[in-house]
N, C-alpha and C positions, 0 to 999 in steps of 0.2 A: 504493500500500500504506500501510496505517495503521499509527502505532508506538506501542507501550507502552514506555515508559523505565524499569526499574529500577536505581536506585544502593544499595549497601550495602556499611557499612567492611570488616563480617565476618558469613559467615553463621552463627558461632555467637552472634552479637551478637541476643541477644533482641529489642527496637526495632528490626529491620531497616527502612532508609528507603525507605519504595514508594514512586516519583512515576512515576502513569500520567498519558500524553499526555492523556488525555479526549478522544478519538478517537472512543472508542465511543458508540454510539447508547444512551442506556437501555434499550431492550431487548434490546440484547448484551449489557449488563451483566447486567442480571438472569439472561440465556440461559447467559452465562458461568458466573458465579456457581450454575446449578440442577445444570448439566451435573456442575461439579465436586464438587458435594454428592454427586452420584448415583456419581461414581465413584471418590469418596476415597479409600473401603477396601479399595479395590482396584488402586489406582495402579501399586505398585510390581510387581504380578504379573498385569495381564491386558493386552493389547494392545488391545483392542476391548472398548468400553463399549455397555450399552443400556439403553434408556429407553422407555416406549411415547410414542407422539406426543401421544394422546391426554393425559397427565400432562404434558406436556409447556406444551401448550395451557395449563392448569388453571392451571399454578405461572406461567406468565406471564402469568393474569388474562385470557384469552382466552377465557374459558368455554368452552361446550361448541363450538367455532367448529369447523373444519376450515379453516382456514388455514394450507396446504404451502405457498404461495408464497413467504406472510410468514415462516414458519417456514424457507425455504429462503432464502431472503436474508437472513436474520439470521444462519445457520450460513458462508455464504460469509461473512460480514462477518468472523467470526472467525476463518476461515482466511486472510484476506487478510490478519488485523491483524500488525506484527509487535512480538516483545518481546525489548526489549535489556536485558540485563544487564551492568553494569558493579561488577565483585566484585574488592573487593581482599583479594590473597592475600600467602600469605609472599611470595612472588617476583614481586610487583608485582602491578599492573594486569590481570586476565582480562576476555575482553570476548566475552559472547556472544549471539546472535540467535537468532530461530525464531518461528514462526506462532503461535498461542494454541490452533488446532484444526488439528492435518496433516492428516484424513480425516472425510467424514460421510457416509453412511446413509440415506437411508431408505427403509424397505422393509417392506411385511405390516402397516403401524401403529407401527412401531418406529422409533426414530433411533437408528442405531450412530455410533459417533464414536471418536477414537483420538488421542493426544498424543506429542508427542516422546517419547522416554526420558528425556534430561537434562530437560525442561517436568515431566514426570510425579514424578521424584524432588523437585525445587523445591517442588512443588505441595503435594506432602505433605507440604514440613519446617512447622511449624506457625509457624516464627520469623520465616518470610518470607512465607506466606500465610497468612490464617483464612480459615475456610471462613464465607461470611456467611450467617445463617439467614435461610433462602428467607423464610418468615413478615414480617419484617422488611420484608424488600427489598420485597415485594411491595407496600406500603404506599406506598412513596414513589410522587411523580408527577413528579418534577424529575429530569434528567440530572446537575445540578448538587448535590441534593440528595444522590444515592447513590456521585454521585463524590467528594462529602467525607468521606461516611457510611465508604466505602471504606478513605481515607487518613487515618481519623483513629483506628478501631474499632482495626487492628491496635498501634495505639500506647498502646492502655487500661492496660496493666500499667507503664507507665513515665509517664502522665498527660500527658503533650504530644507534639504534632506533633517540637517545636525548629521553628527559626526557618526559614521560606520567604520568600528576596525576593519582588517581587513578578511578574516576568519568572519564574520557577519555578512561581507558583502559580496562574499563569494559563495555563502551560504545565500542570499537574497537571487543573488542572479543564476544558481546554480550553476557554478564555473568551480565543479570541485575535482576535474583534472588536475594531475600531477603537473605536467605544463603549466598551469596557471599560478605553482607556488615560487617560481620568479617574477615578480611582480612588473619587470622588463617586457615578459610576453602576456600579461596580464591586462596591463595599459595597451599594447599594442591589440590586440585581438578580442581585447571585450569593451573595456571601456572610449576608445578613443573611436570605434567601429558602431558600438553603438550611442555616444554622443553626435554622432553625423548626421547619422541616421536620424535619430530625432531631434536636431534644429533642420535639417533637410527638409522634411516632410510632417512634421506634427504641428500643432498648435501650441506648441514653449517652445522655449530656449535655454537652455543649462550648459551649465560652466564646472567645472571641477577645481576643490580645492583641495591640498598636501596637508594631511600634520607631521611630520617627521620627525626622529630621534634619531641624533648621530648620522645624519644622513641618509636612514633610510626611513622610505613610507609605512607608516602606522597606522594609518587612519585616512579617509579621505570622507565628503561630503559637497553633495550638487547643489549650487544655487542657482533658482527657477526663476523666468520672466516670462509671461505672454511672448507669443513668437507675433511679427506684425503681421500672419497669417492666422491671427486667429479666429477659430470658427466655431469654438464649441459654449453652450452653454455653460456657465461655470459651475463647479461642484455645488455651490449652495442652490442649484436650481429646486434640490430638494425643498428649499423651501419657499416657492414661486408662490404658495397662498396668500403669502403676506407682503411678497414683492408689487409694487406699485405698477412696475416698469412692465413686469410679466403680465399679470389683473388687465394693463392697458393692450398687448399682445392680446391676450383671454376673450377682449372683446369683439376681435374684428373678425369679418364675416370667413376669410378664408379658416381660421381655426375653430369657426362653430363647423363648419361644413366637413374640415377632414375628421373632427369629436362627432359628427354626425353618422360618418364610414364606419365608424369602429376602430380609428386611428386611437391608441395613445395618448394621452395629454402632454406626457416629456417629448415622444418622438415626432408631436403634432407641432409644437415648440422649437423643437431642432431646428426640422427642415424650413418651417417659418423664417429663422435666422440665417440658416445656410443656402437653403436654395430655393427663396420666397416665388419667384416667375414661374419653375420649375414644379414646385408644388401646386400652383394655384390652375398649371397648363395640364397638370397629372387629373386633379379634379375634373376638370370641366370636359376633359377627353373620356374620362373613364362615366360622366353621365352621362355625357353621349352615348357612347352605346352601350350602355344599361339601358338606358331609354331605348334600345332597338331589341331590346334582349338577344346580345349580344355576348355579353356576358355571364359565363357560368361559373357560380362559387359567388365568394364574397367581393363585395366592390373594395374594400380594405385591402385584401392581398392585391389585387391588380393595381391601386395603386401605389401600394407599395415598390411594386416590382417594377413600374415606370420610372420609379425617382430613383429608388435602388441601381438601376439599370443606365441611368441618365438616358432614357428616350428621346431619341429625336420627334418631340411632338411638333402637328402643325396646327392652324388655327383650326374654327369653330368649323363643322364641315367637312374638315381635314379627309374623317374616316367614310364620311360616305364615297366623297368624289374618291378615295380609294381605292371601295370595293364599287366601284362603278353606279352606285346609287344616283348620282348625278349626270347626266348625261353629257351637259357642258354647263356655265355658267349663266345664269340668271343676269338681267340688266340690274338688279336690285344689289346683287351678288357685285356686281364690277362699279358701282358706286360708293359702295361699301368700302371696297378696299380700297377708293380715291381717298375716300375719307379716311380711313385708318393712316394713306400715304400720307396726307396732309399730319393729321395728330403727330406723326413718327417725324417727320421734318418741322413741327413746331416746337417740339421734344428735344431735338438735338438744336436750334438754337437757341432753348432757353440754357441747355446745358453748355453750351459755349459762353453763353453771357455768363454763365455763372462761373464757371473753371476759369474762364482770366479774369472775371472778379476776386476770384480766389487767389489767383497767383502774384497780384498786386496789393495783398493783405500783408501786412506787416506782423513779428509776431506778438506785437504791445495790442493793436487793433485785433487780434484772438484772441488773446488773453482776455481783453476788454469784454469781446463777444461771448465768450464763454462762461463771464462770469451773469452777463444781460441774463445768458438762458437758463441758467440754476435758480434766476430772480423771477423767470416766467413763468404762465402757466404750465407750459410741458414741463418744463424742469427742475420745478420750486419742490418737487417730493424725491429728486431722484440725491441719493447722498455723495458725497464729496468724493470724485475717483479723478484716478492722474490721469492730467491731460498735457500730449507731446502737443506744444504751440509751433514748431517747427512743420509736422503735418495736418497742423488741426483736427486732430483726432483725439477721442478720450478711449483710454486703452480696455475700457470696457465695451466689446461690443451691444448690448442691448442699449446702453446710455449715449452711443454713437447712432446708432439707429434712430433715435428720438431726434438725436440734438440734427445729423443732417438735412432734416427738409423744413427746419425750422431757421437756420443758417442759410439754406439756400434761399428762403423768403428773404430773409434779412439784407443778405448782399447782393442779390441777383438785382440788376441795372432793369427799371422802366422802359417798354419798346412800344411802340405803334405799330399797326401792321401793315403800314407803308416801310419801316425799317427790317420788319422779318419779310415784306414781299422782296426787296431789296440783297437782302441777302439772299432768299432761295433765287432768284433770278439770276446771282453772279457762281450761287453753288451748283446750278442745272449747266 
């Protein structure tokens, strides 16, 4: 049996200290990691989770494979693994164990899967675990890479690991070959291979620091920063009930509509953030042909599987004239798209008036502006986060999402539309 180790002083202690075994295979992690996205919101009230296998496949970069086999060895791998907890409470020392998956599934296309009760409450406190965005994960190709990715992402909010000898952190990363007790090939082939890796391609950015005796390495620990590519919800998403900025998200129509499908609340939220056009083109494709019954099975998975998938969708229509439902275009049909061409070219010069408004901002005149929008209504509830006046950005993305189309009012330049016919006349 395989073990995951977790230590932590307190579990109201925000930085709780994860150190997993590094046991698992990269593809349990990632398997871990999709399983628990898929069943967050639901942790605390359902007993039995599902998932189609099909999506399942997808989010582990399997393409369209049918590999059960693979896919059933990697779910024993999880049931086999085990995870200890070591929690100190008032009254000392608790110490407890259990599997990472007690039960799985599969059956009709489907993987069901099922978690302890105490695993299932843990899972969902946000202090002790973040949910890692599948997107993300998916990217890496190193075990080593997403096992630091791991144990460094849930320490963002407090900026470092703290210090791991190095008997610990070879025990975290699982790097318990003989080879790696030079710490020569150590740094070369674990650590420096997968800090690339993840400033490359994830949402942080970490650095590595030495404590040394007599000149050689004893210790080391990663300090974490938001990567300027960042995409993910942050770990306190778990507590969106009382976030303002979220609640304002909550209300708009694209996330009643995918909480409509049977989408998730966290992964409805995600894509909202990450890939808002993309999500909103997945909906409206996938009513379409529902509305032709068109569609067999749930409208949740298929949309799933388009944004999963990043589908080339096209506009309203798209699927009929496709499958041939349209014979040619309608005069109504070719007016329409005059008018969309229009919108899409007033669109792009407002967005021009605005980017060299932007570029002619100084960074006293952002500072200024930025502090206007903390004083207005969008941004008078949203709490004080760092903001680079260099790119005018606030390095929290949901607080950036608010603050840009209220900035863009702000500085975007007055036009007539003698001045945008003007322009589109010199841009045709």
């Amino acid at each position: 049996m395989k073990e995951i180790i977790i230590t932590t002083a307190s579990l109201k202690k925000h930085a709780a200290a994860i150190h997993c075994s590094g046991e698992l295979s990269l593809v349990e992690r990632k398997l871990l990691n999709i399983l628990l996205l898929n069943a967050y919101n639901d942790l605390l009230t359902k007993d039995i989770h599902i998932i189609s296998s099909k999506h399942l496949f997808s989010m582990l970069g399997w393409g369209e494979s049918n590999n059960i086999e693979g896919l059933k060895n990697t779910l024993k791998g999880l049931m086999s693994t085990i995870i200890e907890f070591n929690l100190m409470g008032d009254g000392g020392e608790v110490w407890q164990a259990m599997t990472l998956l007690s039960s799985a599934v599969l059956v009709n296309g489907e993987c069901r899967y099922s978690y302890a009760k105490d695993l299932a409450v843990k899972f969902y406190n946000p202090e002790i675990f973040a949910v890692i965005n599948i997107a993300v994960q998916k990217q890496f190709k190193s075990n080593y890479s997403l096992t630091l990715y791991e144990n460094c992402v849930r320490f963002i909010k407090v900026g470092s690991t703290g210090w791991w000898d190095l008997t610990t952190f070879r025990k975290i990363m699982g790097a318990k070959s003989n080879t790696y007790d030079e710490f020569k090939r150590l740094s070369s082939f674990v650590i420096k291979i997968a800090m690339t890796e993840i400033n490359d391609v994830s949402d942080i950015r970490i650095k590595v620091e030495y404590k040394k005796e007599q000149r050689k390495v004893i210790a080391l620990r990663f300090l974490i920063a938001p990567s300027s590519q960042h995409k993910l919800i942050e770990s306190d998403a778990g507590n969106i009930q009382s976030d303002n900025v979220f609640l304002e998200l909550k209300e708009m129509e694209l996330f009643k509509r995918l909480r409509a499908h049977g989408i998730g609340e966290r992964l409805a939220l995600s894509w909202m953030i990450e890939e808002p056009e993309l999500a909103a083109r997945a909906v409206d494709y996938t009513e379409e042909l529902d509305g032709k019954g068109l569609i067999k099975g749930k409208t949740a998975g298929y949309i799933r599987r388009l944004i999963e998938t990043r589908a080339q969708l096209g506009e309203s229509g798209y699927e009929s004239e496709k499958n041939g439902k349209l014979a040619e275009k309608t005069e109504q049909l070719a007016q329409q798209k005059k008018h969309d061409d229009m919108k899409k070219r007033l669109a792009e010069y407002q967005k021009n008036l605005y980017q060299q408004a932007l570029k002619t901002i100084s960074e006293e005149k952002l500072q200024q502006l930025k502090d206007a929008f903390l004083l207005s209504d969008e941004g008078k509830n949203i709490s004080q986060t760092a903001f680079d006046s260099m790119r005018g950005k606030f390095v929290n993305k949901v607080t950036q999402l608010t603050f840009l189309p209220w900035l863009k009012r702000m500085i975007t330049p007055k036009y007539s539309n003698d001045d945008f016919e003007a322009w589109l006349k010199e841009k045709v």
